[in-house]
N, C-alpha and C positions, 0 to 999 in steps of 0.2 A: 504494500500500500504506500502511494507517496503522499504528500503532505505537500498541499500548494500553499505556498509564502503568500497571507492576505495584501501584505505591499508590493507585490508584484502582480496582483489582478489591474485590468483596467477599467478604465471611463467606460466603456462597451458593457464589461462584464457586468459593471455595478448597476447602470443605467437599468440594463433588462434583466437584471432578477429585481427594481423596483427601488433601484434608489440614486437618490439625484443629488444629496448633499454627502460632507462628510460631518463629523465631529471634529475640530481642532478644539486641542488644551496645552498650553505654554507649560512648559515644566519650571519658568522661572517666578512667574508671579501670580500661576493659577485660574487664570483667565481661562474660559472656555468660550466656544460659538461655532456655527453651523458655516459651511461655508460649502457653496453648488461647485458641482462639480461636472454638469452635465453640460456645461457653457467650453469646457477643454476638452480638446482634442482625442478623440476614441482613444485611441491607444495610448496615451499618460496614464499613466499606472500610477498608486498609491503612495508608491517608494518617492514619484518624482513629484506629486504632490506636496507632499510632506516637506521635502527638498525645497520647494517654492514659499512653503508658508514661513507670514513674519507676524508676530503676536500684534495687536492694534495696539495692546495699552503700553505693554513697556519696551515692545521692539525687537525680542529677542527672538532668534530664528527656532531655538531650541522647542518645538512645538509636535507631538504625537497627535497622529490622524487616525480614526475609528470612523467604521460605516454608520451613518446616521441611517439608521432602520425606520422606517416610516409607521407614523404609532398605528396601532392595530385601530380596525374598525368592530365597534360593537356593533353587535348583531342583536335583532331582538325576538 
């Protein structure tokens, strides 16, 4: 069995299992926020994502990127 590296899926992949943003969180000052990811290019993978992001409040590149999963829809 192998084990796909989630920073190495792409724009493509995330797009069509349903999701458009990611999660950024700055590991310097805590900051979290959503940020689209449907707006870049198919093949930009997570890894180069991550690589691009800069925290808004205190600047710092040092930022970890998570699939923003789109909330569930209740059903009644």
């Amino acid at each position: 069995m192998t084990h796909h590296d989630p920073l190495e899926l792409s724009v493509e992949e995330f797009v069509e299992s349903g999701v458009d943003s990611v999660k950024a969180s700055c590991n310097c000052c805590g900051k979290s926020w959503p940020a689209l990811i449907d707006v870049m290019p198919a093949r930009t993978t997570l890894r180069k994502i991550r690589a691009l992001m800069v925290c808004p409040t205190c600047g710092s590149a040092d930022v970890d990127v998570k699939r923003n999963w789109p909330d569930a829809r209740v059903t009644y």
